[in-house]
N, C-alpha and C positions, 0 to 999 in steps of 0.2 A: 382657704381651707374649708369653707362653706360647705361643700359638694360633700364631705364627712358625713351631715345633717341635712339630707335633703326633705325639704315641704312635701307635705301629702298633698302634691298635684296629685293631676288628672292620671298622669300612667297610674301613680300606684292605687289610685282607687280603679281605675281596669281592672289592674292586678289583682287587688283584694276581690271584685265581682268574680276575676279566671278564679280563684283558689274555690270558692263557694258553686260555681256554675259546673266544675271538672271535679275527677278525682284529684283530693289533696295535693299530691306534688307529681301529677302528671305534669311529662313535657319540661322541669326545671333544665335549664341547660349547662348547670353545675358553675353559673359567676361566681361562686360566695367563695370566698379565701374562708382557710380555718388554720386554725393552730394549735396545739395539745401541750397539757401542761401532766408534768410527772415529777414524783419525791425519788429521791434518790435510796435505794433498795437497802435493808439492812443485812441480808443473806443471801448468800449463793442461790438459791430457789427463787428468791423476788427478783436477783438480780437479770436471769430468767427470765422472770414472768415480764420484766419491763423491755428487757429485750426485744422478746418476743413483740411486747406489743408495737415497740419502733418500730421494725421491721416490718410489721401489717399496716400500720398509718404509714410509712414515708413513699408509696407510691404516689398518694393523696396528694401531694408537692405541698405539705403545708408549708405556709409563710414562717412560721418558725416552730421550733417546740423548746418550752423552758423547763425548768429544774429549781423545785423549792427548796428554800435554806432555814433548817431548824432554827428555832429560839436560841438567842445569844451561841449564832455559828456551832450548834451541836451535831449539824450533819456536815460543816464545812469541808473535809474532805471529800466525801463519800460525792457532795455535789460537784466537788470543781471535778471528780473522776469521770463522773458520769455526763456532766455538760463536754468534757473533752474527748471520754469515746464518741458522743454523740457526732459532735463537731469533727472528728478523725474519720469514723469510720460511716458517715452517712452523708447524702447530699443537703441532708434541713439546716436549715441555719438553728444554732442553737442561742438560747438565751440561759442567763445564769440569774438565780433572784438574790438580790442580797436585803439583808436587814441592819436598821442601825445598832439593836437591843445587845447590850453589853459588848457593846465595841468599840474601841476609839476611833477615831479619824487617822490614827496611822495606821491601825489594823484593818481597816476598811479599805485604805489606800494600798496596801501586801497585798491583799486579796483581789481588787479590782484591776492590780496591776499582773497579775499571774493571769489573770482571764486576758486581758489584750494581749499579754506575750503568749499565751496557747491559741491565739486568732479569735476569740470568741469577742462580738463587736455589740454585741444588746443584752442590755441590764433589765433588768424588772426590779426598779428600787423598791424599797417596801417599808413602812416607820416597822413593820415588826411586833409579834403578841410580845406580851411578857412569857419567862419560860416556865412561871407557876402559874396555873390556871387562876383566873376570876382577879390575878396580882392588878395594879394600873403600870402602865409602862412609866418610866425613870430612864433619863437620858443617861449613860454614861459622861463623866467627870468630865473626860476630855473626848464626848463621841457628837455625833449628830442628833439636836433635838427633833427632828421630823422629816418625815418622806421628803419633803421639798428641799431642806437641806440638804438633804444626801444626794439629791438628785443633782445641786447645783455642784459640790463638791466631786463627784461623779465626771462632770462637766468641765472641771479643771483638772483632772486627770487625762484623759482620754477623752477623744470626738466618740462614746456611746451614744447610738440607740436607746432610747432609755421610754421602759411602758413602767405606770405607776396602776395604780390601784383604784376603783372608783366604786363605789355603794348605792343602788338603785333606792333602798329602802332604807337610807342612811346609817353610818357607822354608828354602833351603840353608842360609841361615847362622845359622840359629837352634842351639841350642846341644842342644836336643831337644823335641819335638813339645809337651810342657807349655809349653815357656819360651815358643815359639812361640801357644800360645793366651794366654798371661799377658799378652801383648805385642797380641795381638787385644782382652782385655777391657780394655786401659788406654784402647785408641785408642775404643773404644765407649763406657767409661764419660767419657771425655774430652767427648765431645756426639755422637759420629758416630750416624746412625739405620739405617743396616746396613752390613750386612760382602758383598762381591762377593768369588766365590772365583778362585783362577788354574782353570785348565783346567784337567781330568783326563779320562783315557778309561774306569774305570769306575764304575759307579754306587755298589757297594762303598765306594768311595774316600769318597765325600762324606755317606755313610750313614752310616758310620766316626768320618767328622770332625764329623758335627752330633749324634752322641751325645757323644763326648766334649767340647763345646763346651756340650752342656746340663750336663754333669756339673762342668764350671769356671767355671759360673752365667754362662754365657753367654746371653740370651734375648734377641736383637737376632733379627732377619731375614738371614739367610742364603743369600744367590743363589747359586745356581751359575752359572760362568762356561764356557759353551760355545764351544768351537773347532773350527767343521767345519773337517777336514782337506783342504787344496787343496792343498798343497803338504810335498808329505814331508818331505825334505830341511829347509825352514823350519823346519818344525813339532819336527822333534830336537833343530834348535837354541834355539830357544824353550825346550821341555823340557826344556834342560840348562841353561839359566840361571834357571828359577824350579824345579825339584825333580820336575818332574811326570815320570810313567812312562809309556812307548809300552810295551804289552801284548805280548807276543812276536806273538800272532796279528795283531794289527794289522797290523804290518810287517811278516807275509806276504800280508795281504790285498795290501797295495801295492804288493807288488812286480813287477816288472815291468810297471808303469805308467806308465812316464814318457813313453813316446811315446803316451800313448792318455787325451789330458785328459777325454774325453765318459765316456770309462770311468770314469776316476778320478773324477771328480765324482760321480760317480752310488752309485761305493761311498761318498763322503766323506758324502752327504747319509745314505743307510744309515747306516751307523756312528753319527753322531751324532743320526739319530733315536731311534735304538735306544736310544742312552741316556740321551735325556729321555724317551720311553714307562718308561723303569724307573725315574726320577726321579718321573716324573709318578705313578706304580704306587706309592711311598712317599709320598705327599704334599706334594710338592713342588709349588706352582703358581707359581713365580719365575722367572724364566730370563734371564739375561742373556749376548748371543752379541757373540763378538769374528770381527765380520766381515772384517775386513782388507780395507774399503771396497768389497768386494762383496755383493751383496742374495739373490743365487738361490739357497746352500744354503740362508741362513738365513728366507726365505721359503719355503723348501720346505719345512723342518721344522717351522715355525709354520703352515702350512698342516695336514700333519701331526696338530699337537696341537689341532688346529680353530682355530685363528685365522682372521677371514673378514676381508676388507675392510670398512670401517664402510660400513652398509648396506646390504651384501650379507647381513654376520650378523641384522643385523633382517629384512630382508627372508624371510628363511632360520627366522626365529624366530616370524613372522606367519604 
């Protein structure tokens, strides 16, 4: 499973000389697989707005699109509805996220058994926040103490697909960036078949992390997890509960943006092109973007890296 992590040969430094020598992402021929993650909507209007957004990505053929699960199962309805329209009325394969946080091991087992009987075949296990901010998480009495558990437990249910969680710039509460990977290869050797990373703004960051991940016999697959930036303010806060770093320049790009959303969008979709063309420049062709149930940055940047609608790219290719 090597090929996951491929060495900076000799192509990819061509490649990195083509991106510097040409315009940016002239000529990409759209390899990269992507996948979109979305919350499940709490009103008729966002129900909508996510809709909507399906329906604009699922030309894209993403490899799948998942569906997050509030703290201690507070959206668990609202997700299995929305992972099952998904899976009913669209051709993406859908994923469902579950968490261990205030659940037992038979309430986890209800749940993951209702997702294989509505056909839905890939998990995104997750240990899960606490559901009071800044709290430390506490296993449930009789639930799963960690991602890795639930993953294995998962695995004696049902043959899932199962993607787990991984931190470029290590999870806050990890003890330091080793224990932190030790804690990635228990949940992969456990059955998971890759690891999705939180967001980061630069490419450095995840460079960083998938050498040292090869170096702790890590050789699962490794997505990066993109966050085009829409909201600043959000986005810090996000960043201070999973470890990630806002770049100084960043957050002068944005500044003084708040009255001027056409602007701001337009840097946000920049930004986070920019740093999949340098993901893409290392060999990277994975990508999975946390849209925050909108479609247009992260259509724009999958446009971008050549993603064409299906049969527009054949057509394009005939």
């Amino acid at each position: 499973m090597t090929d996951h992590i491929p060495p900076l040969g000799l192509s990819q430094l061509e490649e990195a000389k083509r991106a510097i020598d040409t315009p940016l992402f002239a000529g990409l021929n759209g390899d990269a697989d992507v996948s979109f993650e979305f919350f499940p909507p709490k009103s008729e209007k966002m129900e909508k707005t996510l809709w909507d957004s399906v329906i604009t990505l699922e030309p894209l053929a993403p490899r799948f699109v998942s569906v997050t699960y509030g703290a201690g199962g507070s959206t668990r309805e609202r997700t299995h509805a929305t992972v099952a329209r998904i899976a009913k009325e669209t051709r993406i394969p859908a994923a469902a996220h579950l968490t261990c946080v205030d659940a037992s091991k038979a309430e986890i087992a209800q749940v993951a058994e209702a997702y294989w009987e509505s056909g839905i075949r890939h998990i995104v296990a997750l240990r899960g926040d606490p559901p009071a901010e800044g709290a430390k998480f506490v296993p449930h009495p009789e639930g799963y103490a960690s991602a890795a558990d639930l993953v294995a437990g998962l695995k004696e249910i049902a043959p899932f697909e199962i993607s787990v969680a991984a931190y470029p710039e290590t999870h806050p509460e990890a003890n330091c960036p080793q224990s932190d990977l030790d804690n990635l290869k228990r949940k992969l050797d456990a059955g998971a078949s890759r690891a999705i990373t939180q967001f980061f703004f630069t490419a450095e960051a995840f460079f960083r992390f998938r050498e040292e991940a090869t170096k702790a016999g890590i050789d699962a697959e490794l997505v990066p997890g993109i966050l085009p930036v829409s909201n600043v303010a959000q986005t810090r806060k996000f960043a201070g509960m999973c470890g990630a770093e806002i770049p100084g320049w960043m957050n002068d790009l944005f500044e003084g943006l708040d009255d001027h959303p056409a602007a701001r969008q337009l840097i946000a979709a920049t930004v986070a092109a920019e740093l999949c063309r340098k993901l893409y420049a290392g060999g990277v062709r994975q990508f999975h973007f946390y849209t925050l149930n909108r479609a247009e940055l992260s259509y724009a940047i999958c446009h971008l890296l050549g993603k064409r609608p299906e049969g527009k790219a054949e057509e394009k290719a005939a």
